[in-house]
mmCIF file of the C-alpha atoms, coordinates in Angstrom:
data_MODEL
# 
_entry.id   MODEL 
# 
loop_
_atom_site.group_PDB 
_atom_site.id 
_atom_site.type_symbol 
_atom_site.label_atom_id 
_atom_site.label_alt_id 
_atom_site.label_comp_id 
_atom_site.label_asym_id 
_atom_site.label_entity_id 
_atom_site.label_seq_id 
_atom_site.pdbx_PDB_ins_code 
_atom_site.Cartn_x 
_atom_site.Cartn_y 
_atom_site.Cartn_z 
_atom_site.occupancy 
_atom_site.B_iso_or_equiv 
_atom_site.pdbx_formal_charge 
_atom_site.auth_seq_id 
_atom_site.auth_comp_id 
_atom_site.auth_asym_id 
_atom_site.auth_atom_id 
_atom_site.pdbx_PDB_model_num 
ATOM 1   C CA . UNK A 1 1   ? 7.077  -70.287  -29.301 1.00 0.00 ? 1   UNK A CA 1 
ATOM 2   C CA . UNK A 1 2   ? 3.305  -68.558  -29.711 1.00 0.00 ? 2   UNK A CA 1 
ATOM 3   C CA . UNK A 1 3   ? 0.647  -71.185  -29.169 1.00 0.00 ? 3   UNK A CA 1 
ATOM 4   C CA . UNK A 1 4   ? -0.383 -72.535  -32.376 1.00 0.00 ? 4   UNK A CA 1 
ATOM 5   C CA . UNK A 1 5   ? 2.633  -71.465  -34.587 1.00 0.00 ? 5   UNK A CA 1 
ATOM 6   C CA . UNK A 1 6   ? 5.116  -74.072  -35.710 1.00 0.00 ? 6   UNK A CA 1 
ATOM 7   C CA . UNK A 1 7   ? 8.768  -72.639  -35.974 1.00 0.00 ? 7   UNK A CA 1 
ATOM 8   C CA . UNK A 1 8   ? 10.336 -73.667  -39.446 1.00 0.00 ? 8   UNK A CA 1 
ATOM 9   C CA . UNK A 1 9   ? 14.053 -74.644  -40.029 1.00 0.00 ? 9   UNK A CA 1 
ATOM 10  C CA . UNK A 1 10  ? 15.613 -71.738  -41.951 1.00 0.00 ? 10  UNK A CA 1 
ATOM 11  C CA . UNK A 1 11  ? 19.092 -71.875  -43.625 1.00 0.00 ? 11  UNK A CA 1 
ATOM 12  C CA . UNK A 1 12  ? 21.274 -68.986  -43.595 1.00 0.00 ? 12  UNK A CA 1 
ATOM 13  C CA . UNK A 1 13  ? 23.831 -68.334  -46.496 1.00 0.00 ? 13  UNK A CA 1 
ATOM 14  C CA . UNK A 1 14  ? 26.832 -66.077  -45.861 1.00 0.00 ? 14  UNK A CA 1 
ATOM 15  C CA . UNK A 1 15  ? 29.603 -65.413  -48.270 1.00 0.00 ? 15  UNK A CA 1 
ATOM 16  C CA . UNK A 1 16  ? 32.767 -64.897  -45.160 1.00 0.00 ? 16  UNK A CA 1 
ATOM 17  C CA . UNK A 1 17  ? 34.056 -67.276  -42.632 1.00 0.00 ? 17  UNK A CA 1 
ATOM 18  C CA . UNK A 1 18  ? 32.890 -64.761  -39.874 1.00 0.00 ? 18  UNK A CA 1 
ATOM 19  C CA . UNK A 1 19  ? 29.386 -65.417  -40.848 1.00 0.00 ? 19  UNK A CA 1 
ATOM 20  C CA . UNK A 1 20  ? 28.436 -61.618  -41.155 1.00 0.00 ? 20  UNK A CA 1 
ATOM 21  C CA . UNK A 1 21  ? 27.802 -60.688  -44.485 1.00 0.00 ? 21  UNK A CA 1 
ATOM 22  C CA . UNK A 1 22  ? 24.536 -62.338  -44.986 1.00 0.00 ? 22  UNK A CA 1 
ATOM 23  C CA . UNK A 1 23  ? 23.457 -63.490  -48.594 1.00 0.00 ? 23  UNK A CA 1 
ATOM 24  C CA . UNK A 1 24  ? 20.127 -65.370  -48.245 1.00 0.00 ? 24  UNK A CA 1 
ATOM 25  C CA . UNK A 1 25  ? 17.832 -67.470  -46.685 1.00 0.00 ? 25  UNK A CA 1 
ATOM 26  C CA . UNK A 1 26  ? 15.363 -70.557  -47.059 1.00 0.00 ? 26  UNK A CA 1 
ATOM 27  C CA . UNK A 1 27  ? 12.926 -71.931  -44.846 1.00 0.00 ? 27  UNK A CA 1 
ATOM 28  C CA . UNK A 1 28  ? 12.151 -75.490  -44.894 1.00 0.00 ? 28  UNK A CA 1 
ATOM 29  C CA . UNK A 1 29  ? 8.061  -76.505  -45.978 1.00 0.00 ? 29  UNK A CA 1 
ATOM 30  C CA . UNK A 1 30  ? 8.196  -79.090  -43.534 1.00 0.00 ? 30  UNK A CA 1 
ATOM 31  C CA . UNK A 1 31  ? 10.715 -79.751  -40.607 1.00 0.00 ? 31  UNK A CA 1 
ATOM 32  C CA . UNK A 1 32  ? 12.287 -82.675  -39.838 1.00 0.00 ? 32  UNK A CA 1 
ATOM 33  C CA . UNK A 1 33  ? 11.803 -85.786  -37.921 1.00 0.00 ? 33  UNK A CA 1 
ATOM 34  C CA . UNK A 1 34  ? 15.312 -85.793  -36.439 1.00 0.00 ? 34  UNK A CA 1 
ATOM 35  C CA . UNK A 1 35  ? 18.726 -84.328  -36.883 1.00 0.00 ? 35  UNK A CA 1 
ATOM 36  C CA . UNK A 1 36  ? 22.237 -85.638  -36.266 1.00 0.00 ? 36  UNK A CA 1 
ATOM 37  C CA . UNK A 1 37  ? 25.838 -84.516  -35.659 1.00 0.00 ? 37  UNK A CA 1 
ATOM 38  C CA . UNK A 1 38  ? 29.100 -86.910  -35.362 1.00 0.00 ? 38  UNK A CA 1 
ATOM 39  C CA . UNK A 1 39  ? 31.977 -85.210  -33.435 1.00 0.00 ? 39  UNK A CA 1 
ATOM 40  C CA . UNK A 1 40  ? 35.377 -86.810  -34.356 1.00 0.00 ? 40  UNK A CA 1 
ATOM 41  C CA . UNK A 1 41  ? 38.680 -85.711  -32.355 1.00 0.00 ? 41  UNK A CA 1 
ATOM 42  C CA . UNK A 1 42  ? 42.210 -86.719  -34.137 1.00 0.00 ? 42  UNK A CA 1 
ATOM 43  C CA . UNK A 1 43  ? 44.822 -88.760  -32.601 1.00 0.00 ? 43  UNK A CA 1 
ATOM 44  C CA . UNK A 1 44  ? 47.970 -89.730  -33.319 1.00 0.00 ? 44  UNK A CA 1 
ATOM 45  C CA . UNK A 1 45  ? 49.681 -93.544  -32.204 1.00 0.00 ? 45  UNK A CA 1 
ATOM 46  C CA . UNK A 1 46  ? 52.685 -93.808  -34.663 1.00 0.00 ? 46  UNK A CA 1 
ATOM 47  C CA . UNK A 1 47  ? 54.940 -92.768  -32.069 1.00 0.00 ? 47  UNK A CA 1 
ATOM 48  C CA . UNK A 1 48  ? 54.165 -95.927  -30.152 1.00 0.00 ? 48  UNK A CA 1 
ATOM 49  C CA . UNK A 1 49  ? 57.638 -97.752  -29.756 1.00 0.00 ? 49  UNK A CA 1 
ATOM 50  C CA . UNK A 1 50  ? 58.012 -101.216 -31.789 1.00 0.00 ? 50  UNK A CA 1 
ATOM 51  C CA . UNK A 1 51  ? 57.218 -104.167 -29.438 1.00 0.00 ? 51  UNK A CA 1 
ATOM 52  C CA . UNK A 1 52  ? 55.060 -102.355 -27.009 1.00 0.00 ? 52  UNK A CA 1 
ATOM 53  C CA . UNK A 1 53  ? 51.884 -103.838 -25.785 1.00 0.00 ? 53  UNK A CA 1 
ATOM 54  C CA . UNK A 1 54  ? 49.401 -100.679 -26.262 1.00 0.00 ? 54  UNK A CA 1 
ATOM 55  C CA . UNK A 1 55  ? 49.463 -97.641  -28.219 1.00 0.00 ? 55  UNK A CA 1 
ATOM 56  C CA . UNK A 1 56  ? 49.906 -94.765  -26.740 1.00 0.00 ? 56  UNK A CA 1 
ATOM 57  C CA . UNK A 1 57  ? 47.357 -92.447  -28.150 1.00 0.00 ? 57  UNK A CA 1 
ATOM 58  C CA . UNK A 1 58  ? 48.156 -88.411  -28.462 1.00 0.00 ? 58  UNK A CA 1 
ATOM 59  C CA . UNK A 1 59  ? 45.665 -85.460  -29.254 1.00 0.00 ? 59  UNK A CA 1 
ATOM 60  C CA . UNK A 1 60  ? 46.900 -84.314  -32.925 1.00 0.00 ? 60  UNK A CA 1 
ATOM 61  C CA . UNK A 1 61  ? 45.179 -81.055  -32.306 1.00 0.00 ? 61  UNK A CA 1 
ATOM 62  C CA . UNK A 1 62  ? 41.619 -79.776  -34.079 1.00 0.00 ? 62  UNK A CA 1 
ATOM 63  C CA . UNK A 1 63  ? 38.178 -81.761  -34.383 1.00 0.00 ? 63  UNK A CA 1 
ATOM 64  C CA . UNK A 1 64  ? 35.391 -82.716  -36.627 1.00 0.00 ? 64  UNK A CA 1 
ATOM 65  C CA . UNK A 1 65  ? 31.759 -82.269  -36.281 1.00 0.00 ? 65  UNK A CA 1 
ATOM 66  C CA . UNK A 1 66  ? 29.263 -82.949  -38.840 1.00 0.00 ? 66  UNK A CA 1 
ATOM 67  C CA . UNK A 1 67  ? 25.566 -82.586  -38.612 1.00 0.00 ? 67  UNK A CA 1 
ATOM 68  C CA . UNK A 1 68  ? 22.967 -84.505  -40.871 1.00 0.00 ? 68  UNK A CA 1 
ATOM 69  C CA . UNK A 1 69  ? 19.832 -83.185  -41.928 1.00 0.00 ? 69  UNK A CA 1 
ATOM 70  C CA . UNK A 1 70  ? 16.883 -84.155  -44.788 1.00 0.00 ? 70  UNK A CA 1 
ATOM 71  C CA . UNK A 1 71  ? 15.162 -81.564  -46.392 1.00 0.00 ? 71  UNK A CA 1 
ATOM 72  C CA . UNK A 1 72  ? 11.738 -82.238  -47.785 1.00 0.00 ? 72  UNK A CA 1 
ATOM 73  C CA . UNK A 1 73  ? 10.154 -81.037  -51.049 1.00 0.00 ? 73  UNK A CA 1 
ATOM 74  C CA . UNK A 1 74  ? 6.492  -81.356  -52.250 1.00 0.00 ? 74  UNK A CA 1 
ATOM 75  C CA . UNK A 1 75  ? 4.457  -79.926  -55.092 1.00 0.00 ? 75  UNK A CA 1 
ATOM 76  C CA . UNK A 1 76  ? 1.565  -81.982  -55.328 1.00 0.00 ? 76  UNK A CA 1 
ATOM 77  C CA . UNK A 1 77  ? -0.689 -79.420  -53.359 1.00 0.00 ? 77  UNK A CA 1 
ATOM 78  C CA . UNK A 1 78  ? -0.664 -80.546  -50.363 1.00 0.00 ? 78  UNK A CA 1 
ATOM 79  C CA . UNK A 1 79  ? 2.366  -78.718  -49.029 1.00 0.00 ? 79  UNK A CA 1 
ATOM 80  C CA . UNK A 1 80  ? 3.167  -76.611  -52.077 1.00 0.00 ? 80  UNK A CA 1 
ATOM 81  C CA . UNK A 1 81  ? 2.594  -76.311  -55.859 1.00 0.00 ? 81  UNK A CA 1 
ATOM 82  C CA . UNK A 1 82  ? 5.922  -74.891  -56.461 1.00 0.00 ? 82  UNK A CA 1 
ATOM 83  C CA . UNK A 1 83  ? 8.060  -76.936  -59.019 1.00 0.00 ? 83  UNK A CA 1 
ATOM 84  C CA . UNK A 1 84  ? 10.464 -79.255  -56.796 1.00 0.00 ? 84  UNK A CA 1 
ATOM 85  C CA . UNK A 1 85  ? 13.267 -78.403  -59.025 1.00 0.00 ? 85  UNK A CA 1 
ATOM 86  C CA . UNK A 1 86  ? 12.755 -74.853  -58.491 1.00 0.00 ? 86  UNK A CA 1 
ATOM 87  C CA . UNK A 1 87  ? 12.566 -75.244  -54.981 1.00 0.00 ? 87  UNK A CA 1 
ATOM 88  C CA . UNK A 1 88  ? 15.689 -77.601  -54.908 1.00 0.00 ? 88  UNK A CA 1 
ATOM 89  C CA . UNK A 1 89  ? 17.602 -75.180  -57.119 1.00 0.00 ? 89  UNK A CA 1 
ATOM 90  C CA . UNK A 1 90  ? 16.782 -72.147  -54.612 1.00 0.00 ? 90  UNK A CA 1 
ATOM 91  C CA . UNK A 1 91  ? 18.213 -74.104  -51.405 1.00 0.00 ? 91  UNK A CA 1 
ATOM 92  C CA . UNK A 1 92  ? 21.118 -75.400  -53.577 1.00 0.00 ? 92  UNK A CA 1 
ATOM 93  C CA . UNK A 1 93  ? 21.877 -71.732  -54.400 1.00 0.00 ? 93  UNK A CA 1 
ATOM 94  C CA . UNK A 1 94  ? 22.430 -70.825  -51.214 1.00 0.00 ? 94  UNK A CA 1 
ATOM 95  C CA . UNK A 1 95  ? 24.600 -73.694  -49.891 1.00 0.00 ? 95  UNK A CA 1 
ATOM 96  C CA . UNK A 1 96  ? 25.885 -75.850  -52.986 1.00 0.00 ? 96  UNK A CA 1 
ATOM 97  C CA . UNK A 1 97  ? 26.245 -73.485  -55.752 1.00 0.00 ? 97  UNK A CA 1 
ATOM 98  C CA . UNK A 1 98  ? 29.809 -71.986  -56.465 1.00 0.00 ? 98  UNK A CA 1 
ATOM 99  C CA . UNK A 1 99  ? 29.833 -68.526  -55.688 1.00 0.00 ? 99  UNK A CA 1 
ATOM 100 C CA . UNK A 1 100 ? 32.253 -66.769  -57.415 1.00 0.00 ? 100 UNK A CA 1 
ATOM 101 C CA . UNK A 1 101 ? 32.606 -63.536  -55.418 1.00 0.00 ? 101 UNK A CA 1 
ATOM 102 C CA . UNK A 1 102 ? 34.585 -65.889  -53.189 1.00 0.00 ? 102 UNK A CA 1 
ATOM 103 C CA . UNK A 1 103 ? 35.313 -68.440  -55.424 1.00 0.00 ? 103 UNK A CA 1 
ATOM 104 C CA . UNK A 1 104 ? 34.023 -71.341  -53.287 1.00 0.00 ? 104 UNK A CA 1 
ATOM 105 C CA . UNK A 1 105 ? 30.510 -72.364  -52.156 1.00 0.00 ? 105 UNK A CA 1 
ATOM 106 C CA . UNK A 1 106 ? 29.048 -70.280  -49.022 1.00 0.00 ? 106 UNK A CA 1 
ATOM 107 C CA . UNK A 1 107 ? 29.139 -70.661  -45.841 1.00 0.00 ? 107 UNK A CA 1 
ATOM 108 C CA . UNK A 1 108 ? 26.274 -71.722  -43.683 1.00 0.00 ? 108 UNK A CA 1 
ATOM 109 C CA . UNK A 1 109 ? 23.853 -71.536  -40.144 1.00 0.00 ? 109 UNK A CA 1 
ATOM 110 C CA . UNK A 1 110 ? 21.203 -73.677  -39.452 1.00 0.00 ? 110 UNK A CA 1 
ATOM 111 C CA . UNK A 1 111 ? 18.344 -72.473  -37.096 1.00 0.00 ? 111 UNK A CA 1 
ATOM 112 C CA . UNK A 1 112 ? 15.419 -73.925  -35.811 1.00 0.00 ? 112 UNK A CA 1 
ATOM 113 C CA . UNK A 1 113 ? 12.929 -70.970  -34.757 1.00 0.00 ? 113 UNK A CA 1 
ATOM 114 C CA . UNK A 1 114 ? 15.279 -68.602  -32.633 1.00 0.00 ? 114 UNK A CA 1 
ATOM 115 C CA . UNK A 1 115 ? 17.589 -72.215  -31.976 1.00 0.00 ? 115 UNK A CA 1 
ATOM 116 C CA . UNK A 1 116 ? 20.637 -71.738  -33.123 1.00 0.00 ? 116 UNK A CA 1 
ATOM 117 C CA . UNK A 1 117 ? 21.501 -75.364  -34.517 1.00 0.00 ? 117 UNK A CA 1 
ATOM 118 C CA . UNK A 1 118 ? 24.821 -75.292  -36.523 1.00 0.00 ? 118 UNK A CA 1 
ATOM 119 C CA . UNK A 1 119 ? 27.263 -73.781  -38.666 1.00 0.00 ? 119 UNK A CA 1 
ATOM 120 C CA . UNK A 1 120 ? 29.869 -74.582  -41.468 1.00 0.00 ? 120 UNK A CA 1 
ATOM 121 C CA . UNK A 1 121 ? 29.520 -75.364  -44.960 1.00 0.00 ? 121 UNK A CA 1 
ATOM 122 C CA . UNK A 1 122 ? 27.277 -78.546  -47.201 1.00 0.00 ? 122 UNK A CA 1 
ATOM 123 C CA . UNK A 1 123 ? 29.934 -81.541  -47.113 1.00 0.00 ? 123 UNK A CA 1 
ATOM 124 C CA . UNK A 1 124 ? 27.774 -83.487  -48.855 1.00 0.00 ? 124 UNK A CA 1 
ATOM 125 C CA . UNK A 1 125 ? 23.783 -84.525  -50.402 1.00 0.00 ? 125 UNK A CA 1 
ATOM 126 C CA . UNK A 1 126 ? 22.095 -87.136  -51.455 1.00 0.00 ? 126 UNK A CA 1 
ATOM 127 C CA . UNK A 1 127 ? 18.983 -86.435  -53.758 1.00 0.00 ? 127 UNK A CA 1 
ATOM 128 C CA . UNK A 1 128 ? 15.894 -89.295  -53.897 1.00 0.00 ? 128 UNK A CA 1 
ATOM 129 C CA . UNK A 1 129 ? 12.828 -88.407  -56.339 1.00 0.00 ? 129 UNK A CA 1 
ATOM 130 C CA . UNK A 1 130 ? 10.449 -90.151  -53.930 1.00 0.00 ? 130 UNK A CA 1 
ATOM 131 C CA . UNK A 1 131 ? 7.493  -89.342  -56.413 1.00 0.00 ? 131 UNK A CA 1 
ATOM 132 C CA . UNK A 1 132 ? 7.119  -88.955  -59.843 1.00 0.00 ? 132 UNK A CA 1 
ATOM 133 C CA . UNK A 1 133 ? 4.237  -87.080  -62.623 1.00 0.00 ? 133 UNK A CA 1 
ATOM 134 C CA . UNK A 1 134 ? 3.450  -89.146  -65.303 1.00 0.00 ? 134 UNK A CA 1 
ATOM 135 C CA . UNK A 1 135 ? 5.691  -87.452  -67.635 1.00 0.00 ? 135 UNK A CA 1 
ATOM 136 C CA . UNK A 1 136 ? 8.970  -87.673  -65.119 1.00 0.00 ? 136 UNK A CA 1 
ATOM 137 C CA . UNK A 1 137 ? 8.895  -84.759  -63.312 1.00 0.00 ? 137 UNK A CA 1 
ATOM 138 C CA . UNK A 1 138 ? 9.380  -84.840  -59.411 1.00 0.00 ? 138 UNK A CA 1 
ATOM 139 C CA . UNK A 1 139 ? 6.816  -84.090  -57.494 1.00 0.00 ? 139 UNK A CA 1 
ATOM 140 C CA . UNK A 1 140 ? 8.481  -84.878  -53.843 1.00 0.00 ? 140 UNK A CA 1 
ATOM 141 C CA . UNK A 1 141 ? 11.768 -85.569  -53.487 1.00 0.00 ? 141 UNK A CA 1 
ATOM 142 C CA . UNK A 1 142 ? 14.240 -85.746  -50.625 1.00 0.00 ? 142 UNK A CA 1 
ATOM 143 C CA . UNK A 1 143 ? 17.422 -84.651  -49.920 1.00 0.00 ? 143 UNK A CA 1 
ATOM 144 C CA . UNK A 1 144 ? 19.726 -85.467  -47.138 1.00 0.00 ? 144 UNK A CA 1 
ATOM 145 C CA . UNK A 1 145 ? 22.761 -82.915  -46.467 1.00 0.00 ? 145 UNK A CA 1 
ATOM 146 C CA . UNK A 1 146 ? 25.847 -83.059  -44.334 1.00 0.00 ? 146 UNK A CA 1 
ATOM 147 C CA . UNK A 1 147 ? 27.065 -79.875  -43.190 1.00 0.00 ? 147 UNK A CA 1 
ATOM 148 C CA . UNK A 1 148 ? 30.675 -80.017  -41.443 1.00 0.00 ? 148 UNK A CA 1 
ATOM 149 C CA . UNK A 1 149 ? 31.796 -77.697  -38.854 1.00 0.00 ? 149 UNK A CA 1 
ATOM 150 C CA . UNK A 1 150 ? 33.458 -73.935  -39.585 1.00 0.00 ? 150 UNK A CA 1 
ATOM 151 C CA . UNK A 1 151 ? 34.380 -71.380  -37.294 1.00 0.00 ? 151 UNK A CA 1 
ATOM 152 C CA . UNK A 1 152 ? 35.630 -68.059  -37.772 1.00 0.00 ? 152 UNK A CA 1 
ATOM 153 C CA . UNK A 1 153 ? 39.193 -67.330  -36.793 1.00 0.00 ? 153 UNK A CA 1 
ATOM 154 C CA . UNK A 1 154 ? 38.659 -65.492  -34.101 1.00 0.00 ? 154 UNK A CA 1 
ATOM 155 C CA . UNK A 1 155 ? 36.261 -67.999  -32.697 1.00 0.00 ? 155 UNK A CA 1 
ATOM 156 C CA . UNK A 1 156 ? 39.039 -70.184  -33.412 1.00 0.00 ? 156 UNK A CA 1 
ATOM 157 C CA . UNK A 1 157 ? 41.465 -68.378  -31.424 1.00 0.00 ? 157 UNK A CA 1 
ATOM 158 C CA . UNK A 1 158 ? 39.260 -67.947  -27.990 1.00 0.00 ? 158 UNK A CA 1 
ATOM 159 C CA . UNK A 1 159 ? 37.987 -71.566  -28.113 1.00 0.00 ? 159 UNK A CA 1 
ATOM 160 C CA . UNK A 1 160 ? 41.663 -73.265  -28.443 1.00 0.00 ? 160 UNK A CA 1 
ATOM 161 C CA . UNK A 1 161 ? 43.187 -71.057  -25.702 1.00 0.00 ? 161 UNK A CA 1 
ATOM 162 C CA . UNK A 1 162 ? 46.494 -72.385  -25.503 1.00 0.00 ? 162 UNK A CA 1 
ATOM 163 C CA . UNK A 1 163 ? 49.404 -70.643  -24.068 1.00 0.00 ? 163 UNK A CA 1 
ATOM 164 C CA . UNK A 1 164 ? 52.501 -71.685  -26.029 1.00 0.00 ? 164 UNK A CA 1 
ATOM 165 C CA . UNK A 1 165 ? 54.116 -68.535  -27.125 1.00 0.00 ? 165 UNK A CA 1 
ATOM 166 C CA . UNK A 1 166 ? 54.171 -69.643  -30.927 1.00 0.00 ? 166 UNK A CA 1 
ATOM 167 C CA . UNK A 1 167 ? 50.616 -70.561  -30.791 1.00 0.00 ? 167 UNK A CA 1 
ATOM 168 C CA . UNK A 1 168 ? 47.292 -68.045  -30.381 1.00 0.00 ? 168 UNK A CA 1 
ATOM 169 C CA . UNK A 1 169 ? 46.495 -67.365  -26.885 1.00 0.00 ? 169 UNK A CA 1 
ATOM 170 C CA . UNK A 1 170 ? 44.242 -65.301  -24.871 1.00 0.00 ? 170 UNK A CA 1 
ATOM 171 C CA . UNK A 1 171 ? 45.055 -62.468  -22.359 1.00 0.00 ? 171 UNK A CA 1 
ATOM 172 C CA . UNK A 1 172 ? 42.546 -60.949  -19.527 1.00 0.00 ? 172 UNK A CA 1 
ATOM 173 C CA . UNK A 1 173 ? 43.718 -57.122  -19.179 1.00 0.00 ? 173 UNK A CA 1 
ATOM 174 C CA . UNK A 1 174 ? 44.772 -56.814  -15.277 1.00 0.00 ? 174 UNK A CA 1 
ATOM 175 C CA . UNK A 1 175 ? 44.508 -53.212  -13.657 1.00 0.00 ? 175 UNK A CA 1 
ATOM 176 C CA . UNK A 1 176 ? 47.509 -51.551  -14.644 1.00 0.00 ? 176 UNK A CA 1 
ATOM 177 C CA . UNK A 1 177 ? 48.143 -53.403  -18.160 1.00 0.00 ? 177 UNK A CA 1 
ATOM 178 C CA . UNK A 1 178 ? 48.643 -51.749  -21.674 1.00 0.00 ? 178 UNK A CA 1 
ATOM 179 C CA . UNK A 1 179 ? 48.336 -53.091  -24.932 1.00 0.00 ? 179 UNK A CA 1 
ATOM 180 C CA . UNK A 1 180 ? 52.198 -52.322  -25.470 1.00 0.00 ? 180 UNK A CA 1 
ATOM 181 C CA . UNK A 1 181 ? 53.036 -54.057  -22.229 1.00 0.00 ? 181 UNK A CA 1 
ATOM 182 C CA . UNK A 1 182 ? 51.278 -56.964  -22.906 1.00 0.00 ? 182 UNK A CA 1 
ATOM 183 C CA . UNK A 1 183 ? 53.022 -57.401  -26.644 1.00 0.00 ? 183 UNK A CA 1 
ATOM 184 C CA . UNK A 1 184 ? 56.338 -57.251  -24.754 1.00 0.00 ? 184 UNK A CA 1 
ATOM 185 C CA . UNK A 1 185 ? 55.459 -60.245  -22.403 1.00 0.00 ? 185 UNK A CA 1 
ATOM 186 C CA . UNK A 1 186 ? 54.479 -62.232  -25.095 1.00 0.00 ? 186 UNK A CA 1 
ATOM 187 C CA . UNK A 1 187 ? 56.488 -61.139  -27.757 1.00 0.00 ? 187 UNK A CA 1 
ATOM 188 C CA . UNK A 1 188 ? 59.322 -59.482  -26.130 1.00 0.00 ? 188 UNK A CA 1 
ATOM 189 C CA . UNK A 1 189 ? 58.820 -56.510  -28.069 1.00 0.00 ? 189 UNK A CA 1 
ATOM 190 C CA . UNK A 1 190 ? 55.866 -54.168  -27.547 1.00 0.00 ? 190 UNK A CA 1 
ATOM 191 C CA . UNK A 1 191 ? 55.786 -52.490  -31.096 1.00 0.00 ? 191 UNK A CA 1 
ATOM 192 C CA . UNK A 1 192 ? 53.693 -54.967  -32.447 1.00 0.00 ? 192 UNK A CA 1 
ATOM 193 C CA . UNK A 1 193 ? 50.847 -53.501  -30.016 1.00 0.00 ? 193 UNK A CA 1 
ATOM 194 C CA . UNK A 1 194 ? 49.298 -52.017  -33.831 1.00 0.00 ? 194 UNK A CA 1 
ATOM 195 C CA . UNK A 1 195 ? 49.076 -54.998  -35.198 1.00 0.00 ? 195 UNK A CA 1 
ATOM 196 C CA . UNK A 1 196 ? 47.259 -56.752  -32.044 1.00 0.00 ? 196 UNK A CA 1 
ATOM 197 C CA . UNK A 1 197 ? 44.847 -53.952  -31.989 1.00 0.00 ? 197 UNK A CA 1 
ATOM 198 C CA . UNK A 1 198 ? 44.089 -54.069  -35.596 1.00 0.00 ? 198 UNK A CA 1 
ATOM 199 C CA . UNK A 1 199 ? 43.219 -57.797  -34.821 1.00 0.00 ? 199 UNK A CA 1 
ATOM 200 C CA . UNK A 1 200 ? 41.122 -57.681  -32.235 1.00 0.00 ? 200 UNK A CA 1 
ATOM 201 C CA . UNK A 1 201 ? 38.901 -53.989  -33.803 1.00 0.00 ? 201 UNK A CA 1 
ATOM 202 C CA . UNK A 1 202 ? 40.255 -51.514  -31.375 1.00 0.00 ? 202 UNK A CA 1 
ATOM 203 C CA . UNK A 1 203 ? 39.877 -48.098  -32.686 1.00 0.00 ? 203 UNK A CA 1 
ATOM 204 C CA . UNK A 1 204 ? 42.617 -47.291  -30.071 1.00 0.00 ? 204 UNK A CA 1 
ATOM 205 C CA . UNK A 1 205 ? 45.199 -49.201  -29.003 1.00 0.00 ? 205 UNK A CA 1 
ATOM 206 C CA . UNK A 1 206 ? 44.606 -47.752  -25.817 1.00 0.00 ? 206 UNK A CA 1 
ATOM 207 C CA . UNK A 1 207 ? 40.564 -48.614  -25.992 1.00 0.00 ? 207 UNK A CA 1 
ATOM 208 C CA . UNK A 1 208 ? 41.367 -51.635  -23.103 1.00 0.00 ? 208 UNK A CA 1 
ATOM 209 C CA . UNK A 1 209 ? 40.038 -52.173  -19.256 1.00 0.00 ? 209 UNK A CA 1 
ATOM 210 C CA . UNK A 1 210 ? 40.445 -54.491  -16.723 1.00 0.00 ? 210 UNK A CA 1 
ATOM 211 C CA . UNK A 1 211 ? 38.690 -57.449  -17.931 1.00 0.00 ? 211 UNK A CA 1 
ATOM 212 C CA . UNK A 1 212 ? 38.433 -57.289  -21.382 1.00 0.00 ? 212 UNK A CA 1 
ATOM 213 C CA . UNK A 1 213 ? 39.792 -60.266  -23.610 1.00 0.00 ? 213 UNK A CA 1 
ATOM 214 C CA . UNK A 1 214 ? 42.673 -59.866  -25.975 1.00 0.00 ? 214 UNK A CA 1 
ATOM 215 C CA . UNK A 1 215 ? 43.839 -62.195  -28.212 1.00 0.00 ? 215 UNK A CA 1 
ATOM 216 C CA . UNK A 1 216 ? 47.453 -62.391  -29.699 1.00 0.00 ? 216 UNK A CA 1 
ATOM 217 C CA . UNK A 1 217 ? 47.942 -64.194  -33.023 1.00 0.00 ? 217 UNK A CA 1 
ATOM 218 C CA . UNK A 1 218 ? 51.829 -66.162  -33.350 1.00 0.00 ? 218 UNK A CA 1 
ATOM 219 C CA . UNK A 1 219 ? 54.351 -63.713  -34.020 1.00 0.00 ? 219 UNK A CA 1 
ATOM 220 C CA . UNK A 1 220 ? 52.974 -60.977  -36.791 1.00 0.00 ? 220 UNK A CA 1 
# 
C-alpha cells in the first residue's frame, strides 16, 4: 500500500459462474470495521443403528461458507452528498438486482485493495436508515450483506479431487501419456479424449506435457 493512501473495498459484479465476464464495480466510501465468514461442513448420523450409544457422524460431501460484511452510506457532506438511495440502488444493481441476461442475480468478488477477500453471490441484507432529513429522506444508512460461497466448476473439480471413477478426478500427465490413453484408463474407452479436451480448453487434444493437470468429468 503507498504511504498515505487508504485501499477501499470494491465489489465486483460478474454475470457467469467462472467469474470472467465482468459487469461492474463499486467501491465502498468508507471500509469496514470488521468482516466475518462462517464455514459449515455437512454430515450425516441417520445411519446410526437404533440403541447405540453415539452417533456415528459421516461427511455428506460439499460445504458452506458465508462471509458478512456492512456497507456504509452517507450524504450529509461529510463523506458524500450523493443521495443514499442512489448510492444504495447502484451497489444493489450490481449484486441484488435480477439480471435477466442470466435470469438470476450476479455473481460476486469482494476485494480489499489488491486482497482478494471472497466470492459467491448476496444471500442476504439487512437495510437500517441510521439518519434521517427532516422530510424522511436517508441521509446515512447501513446495510449488512451476507454473501455465500460459489465456485466455478472447474474450480470445483480440482479442489474435490476424488478418485472414484463415477466422480470428477484429476490426472498429472506422466512422460509417455496421451490424452486418448488416459480416457481409456479411466473410462475404458479412449474416444471420449474430444470431449475431455473440449473441457479442459485444449486447442489440441494433443496440446499435453508431463506435468500438466487434466481433469475428467463422470462419464460424458
Amino acid at each position: 500500500m503507498s504511504e498515505g493512501k487508504i485501499n477501499k473495498v470494491k465489489v465486483i459484479a460478474y454475470k457467469d459462474p467462472d467469474f470472467k465476464d465482468k459487469l461492474g464495480d463499486y467501491e465502498v466510501l468508507v471500509n469496514p470495521e470488521k468482516t466475518a465468514k462462517k464455514g459449515q461442513l455437512n454430515y450425516s448420523t441417520n445411519t446410526t443403528p437404533i440403541g447405540s450409544s453415539a452417533d456415528t457422524v459421516k461427511f455428506k460431501g460439499g460445504r458452506s461458507e458465508k462471509y458478512e460484511f456492512k456497507f456504509f452510506f452517507d450524504s450529509t457532506g461529510i463523506i458524500s452528498t450523493k443521495k443514499v438511495d442512489d448510492q444504495v440502488n447502484e451497489l444493489k444493481n450490481l449484486m441484488y438486482t435480477y439480471n435477466g441476461d442470466i435470469h438470476e442475480p450476479n455473481y460476486i468478488k469482494i476485494f480489499w485493495g489488491t486482497q482478494f477477500e471472497f466470492q459467491g453471490r448476496l444471500y442476504s441484507f439487512d437495510q437500517v436508515n441510521t439518519m434521517m432529513d427532516t422530510d424522511g429522506t436517508p441521509l446515512r444508512t447501513e446495510i449488512k450483506a451476507v454473501f455465500i460461497y460459489s465456485v466455478s466448476p472447474e474450480k470445483k473439480a480440482l479442489e474435490e479431487g476424488k478418485n472414484s471413477s463415477d466422480l470428477t478426478h484429476i490426472r498429472t500427465v506422466a512422460a509417455g501419456d496421451n490424452l486418448p490413453l488416459m480416457c481409456y484408463r479411466i473410462y475404458g474407452d479412449s474416444s471420449f479424449y474430444i470431449k475431455v479436451a473440449q473441457f479442459n480448453k485444449l486447442n489440441d487434444f494433443r496440446d499435453i506435457k508431463p506435468g500438466d493437470q487434466i481433469i475428467f468429468l463422470p462419464v460424458i
